[in-house]
N, C-alpha and C positions, 0 to 999 in steps of 0.2 A: 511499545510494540503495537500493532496492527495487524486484528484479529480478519483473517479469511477462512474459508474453507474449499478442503477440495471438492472433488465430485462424488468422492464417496463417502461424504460427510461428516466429513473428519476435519475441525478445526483447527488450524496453526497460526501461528502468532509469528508476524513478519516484520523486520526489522527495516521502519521505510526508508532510511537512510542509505540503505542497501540493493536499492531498487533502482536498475539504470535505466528500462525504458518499463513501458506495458501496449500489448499487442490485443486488438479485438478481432476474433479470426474465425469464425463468432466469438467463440473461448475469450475466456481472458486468458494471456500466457504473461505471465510478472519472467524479466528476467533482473536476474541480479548481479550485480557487478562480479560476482565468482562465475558468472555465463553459468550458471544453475537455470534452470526454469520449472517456473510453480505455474499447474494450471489450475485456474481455481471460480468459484462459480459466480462472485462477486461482478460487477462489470466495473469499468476503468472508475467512471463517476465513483461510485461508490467506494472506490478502494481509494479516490484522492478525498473526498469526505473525510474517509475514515482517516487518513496520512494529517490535514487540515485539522481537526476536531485534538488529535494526540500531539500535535504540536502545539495547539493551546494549551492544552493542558500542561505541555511542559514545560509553559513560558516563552514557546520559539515564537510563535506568531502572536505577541500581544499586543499595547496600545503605545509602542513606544513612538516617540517621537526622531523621525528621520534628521541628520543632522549634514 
């Protein structure tokens, strides 16, 4: 999971697999494949950091060798 917060400072925990686009409008608006939308105070960069960083961790993005 993939820690954001919204605007009123309330952190939630986002499931990035879940995430069809993201919008900067200024805002960031996360929509998610349920067409939910999270606005949250993160900007894109930082929310694909944050998406990159938890797939390491979970072995998705490692050193494997392309075949």
């Amino acid at each position: 999971m993939v820690k954001a917060t919204r605007f009123n400072g309330k952190e939630l925990y986002i499931n990035p697999h879940q995430i069809e686009f993201m919008e900067k409008t200024p805002d960031t608006i996360l929509t998610m494949f349920s067409d939910r939308k999270l606005i949250v105070v993160e900007s894109p960069e930082e929310i694909i950091d944050r998406i990159i960083e938890y797939r390491k961790k979970i072995g998705v993005m490692g050193n494997e060798t392309a075949f």
